[in-house]
N, C-alpha and C positions, 0 to 999 in steps of 0.2 A: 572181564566185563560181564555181568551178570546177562541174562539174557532177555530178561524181561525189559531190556532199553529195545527202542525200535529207533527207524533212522531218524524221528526228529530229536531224541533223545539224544543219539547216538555225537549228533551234529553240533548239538548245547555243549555236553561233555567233552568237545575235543576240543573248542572254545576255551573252555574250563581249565583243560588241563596244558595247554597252551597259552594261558595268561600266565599258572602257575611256572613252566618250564620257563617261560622268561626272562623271569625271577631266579632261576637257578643258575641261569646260562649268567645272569650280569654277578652275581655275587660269585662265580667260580671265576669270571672274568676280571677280580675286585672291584668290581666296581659300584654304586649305592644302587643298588637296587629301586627301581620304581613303576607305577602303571598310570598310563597316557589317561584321562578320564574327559570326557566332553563336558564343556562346564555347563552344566545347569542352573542359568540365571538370566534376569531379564535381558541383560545387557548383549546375550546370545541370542534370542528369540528372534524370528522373521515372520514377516507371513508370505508365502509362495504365493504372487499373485495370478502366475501360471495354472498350478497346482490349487489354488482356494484352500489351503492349509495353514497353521502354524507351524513350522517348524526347526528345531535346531541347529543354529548355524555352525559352523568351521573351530570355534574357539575350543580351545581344550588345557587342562590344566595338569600339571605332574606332581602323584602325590608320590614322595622318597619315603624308603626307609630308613637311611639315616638323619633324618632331621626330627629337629626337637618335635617343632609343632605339627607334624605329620605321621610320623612313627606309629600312633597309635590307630588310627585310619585306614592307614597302610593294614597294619593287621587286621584288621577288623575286617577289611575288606578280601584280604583270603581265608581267613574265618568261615564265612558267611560264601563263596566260591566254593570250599573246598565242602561244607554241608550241602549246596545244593547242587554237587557232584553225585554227593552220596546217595543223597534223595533219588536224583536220575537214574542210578545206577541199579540200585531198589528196586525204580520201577513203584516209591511211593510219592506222594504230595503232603503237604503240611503247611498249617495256618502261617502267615508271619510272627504272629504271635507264640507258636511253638517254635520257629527258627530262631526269634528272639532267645529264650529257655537254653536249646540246643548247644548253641553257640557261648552265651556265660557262663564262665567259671574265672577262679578265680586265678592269678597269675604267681604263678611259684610260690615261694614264702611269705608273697605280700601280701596287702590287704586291699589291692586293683584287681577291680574286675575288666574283663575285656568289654562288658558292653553292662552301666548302669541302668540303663531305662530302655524301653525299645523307642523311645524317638531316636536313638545313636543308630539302631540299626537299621531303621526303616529307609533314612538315606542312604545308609551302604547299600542295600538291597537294589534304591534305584540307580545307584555308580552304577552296580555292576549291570543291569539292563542294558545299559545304555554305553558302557564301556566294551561288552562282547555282542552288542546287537542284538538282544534277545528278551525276550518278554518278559516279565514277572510270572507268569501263566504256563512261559517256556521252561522255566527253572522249579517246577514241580510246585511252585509256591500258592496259596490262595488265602482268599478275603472271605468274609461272611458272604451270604446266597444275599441279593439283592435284586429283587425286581420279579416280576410273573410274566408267563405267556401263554396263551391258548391259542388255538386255531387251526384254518387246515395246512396243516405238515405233521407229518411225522416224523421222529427224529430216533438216532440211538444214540443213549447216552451209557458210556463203558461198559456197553455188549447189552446193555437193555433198551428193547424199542417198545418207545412212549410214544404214543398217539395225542396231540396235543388238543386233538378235537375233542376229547375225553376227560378233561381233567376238572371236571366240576367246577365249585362256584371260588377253588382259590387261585387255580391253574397250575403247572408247572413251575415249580422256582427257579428261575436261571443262575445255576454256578457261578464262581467266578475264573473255573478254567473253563471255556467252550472250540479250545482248539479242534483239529480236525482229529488228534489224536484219540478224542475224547468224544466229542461229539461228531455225530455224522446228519446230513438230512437224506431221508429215502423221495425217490423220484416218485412225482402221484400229485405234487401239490395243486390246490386248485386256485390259491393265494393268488388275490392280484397287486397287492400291497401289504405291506406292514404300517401299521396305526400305532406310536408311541404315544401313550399318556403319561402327562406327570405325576399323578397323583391316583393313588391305589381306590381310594373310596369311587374317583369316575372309569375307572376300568371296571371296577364291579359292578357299578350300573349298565356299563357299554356288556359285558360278558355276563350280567344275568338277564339282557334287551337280546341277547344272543346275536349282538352288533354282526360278529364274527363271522357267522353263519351265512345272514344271509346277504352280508357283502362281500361274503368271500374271502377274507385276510386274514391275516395274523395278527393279534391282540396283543400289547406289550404293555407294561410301563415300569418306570424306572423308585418310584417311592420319592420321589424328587429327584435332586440332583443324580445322572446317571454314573451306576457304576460304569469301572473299569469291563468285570465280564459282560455285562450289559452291552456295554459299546463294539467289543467285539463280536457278539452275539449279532448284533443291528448287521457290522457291516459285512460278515460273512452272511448273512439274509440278502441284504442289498447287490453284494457280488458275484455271489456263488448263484443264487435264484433267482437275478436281475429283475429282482423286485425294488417299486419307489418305496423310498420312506417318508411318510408322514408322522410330524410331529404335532401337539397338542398339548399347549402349557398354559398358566395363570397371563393375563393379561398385566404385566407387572416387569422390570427390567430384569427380576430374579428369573422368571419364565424364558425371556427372551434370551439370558446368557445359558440356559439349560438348551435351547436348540442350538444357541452358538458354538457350543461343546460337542453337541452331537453332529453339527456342521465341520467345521472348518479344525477340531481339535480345541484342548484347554492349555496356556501358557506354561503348569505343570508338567504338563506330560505331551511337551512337542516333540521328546521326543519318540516319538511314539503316534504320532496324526498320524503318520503314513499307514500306518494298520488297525484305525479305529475311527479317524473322518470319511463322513460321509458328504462332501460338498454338494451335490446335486439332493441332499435332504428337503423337504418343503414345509418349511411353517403353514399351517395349516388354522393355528388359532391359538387362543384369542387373541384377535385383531385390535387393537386401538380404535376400529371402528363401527365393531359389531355392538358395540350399545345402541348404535343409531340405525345399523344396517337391520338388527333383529329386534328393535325394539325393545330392549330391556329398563326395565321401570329405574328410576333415580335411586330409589332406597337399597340396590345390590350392590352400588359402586363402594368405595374405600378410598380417604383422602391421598394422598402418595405423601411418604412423609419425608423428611429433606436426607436421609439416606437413599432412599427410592430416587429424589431428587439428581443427586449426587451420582448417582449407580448409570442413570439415564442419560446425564450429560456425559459422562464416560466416554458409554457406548457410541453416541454419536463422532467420537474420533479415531474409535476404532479403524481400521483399513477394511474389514470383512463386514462393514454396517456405513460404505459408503456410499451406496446404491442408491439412489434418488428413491426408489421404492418404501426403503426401512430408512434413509432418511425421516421420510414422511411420516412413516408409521412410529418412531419415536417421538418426535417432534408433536404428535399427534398426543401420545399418552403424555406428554409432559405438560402441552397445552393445558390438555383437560384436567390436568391436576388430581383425575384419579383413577386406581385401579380396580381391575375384578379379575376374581375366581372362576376357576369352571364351573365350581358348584352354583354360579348366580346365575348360569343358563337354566336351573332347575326352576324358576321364579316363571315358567313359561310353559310348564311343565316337569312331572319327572323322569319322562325318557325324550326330551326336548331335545337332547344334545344326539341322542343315538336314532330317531326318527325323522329329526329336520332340519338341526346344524349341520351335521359333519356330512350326512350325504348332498346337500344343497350343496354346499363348499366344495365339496370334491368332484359334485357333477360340473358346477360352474366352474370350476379351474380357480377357484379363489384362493391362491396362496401364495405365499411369498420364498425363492430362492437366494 
């Protein structure tokens, strides 16, 4: 083993090489060779009402190597194990999109590839997460950088310490590995919360209002929908620094299902809430009834249209949206028949939102759990 694995690596890898051995021990034993996988589908999904999560129930499925319609799966699936041994081992990372590459070639004298398109192996990829318990992030893999942060922490990231208070008007781009292995935070912070926003253009105005500064926190947002490192990143903030998370989305059900994901986990990737929900997160806004509470003029609203419709009645039968509170607060946008944007707080001004919404809101306790 190369040296440059360290023990979280070390721990992935034996994972690894232990699903493979399995596999050896049943075929020297003749017998058809296969691996246990937790099925990933709705029909498995729970939500911990204990816990305030979604996640993974008990069901699991076995995929053989001697069968027709499994065989190639099968393969694929130590393919893609046995690369990101190697990766580990290294002591490298690589996009999925390079794993994809890595992994195709073509199969003997034929004219089959082991893997046509990466949608074949993006699945494999999540089997095996969720078959040896271990991250995507754990097995060297990563995604595009998604999402910025400024504020007071400092952080090192692979042996460099970045000063987040310092990163001018674009901030730091968050990875999409933010493990401990990789990233660290140094003790000093003066952060009394973390501030996610949805959308990049109202973070720019919240971090050139130097929101940051002089509330004291941490400045995040996601570009919309939150990545994967993003969510990790939140909730190593949230447990390592027991700091609250505020979040800050579009008045709209797409907004609302962006804190749901950063709340309670996303039905994709239940399995996986336990190390990326943040349940005690707090909505923070747009409220359903800050048009009336801050007075915002009629011409900023937006009609909801019957996918919004559609999207909203959903959510009210959700389990994690049964709360007489966000009862309300749906029931309320659907009422009104319509939506708004952050940016229609600017109609009040254009540092409205970083001067008199959010500290108003946070001093009054105005938010929703």
């Amino acid at each position: 083993m190369a040296k440059k694995t360290d023990a979280r690596a070390e721990k992935v890898i034996k994972k690894l090489v232990g699903l493979g051995n399995e596999a050896v021990r049943e075929v020297a034993a003749g017998e058809n060779p296969s691996v246990e996988i937790p099925l990933r589908a709705l029909s498995n999904i729970n939500f911990n009402e204990k816990r305030q999560i979604i996640e993974l129930g008990n069901a699991k499925q076995e995929r053989y190597l001697f069968k027709v319609g499994m065989a190639r799966k099968f393969m694929q699936t130590f393919l893609v194990a046995s690369a990101c041994k190697d990766l580990l081992e290294e002591g490298k990372t690589t996009s999925i999109r390079d794993l994809y590459y890595i992994t195709k070639h073509t199969l003997g004298q034929s004219r089959a590839n082991t893997f046509e398109e990466q949608d074949e192996s993006d699945p494999i990829i999540e089997d095996l997460e969720v078959t040896i318990d271990s991250l995507r992030e754990e097995l060297n893999l990563h995604a595009s950088n998604k999402g910025a942060a400024v504020g007071d922490l400092t952080i090192v990231d692979s042996g460099d310490v970045i000063d987040l208070r310092r990163m001018g008007s674009g901030g730091w781009s968050v990875p999409s590995i933010v493990e401990e292995n990789v990233i660290q935070f140094r003790r000093g912070s003066k952060a009394k919360y973390v501030l996610l926003v949805e959308k990049d253009a109202v973070w720019r105005r919240l971090n050139e209002d130097r929101y940051w500064k002089k509330h004291e926190c941490i400045l995040v947002h996601g570009g919309g929908m939150v990545a994967r490192g993003l969510r990790r990143f939140l909730y190593r903030l949230h447990h390592e620094l027991d700091l609250p998370v505020y979040v800050v989305v579009d008045n709209d059900p797409w907004g609302l299902y962006i804190y749901s994901v950063v709340k309670q986990g996303s039905i994709n990737l239940a399995y996986e809430s336990v190390r990326m929900a943040i349940p005690k997160a707090r909505f923070l806004g747009l409220s359903s009834f800050d048009r009336e509470g801050f007075d915002l003029p009629p011409n900023v609203t937006i009609k909801l249209n019957d996918q919004d419709r559609r999207r909203g009645e959903q959510m009210l039968k959700y389990p994690w949206f049964e709360k007489k509170q966000w009862q309300k607060e749906i029931q309320q946008l659907l009422k009104a028949g319509v939506k708004l944007e952050l940016e229609a707080l600017s109609a009040k001004g254009i540092s409205f939102i970083s001067e008199k919404y959010l500290p108003q809101k946070i001093e009054a306790k105005q938010w929703l759990v």
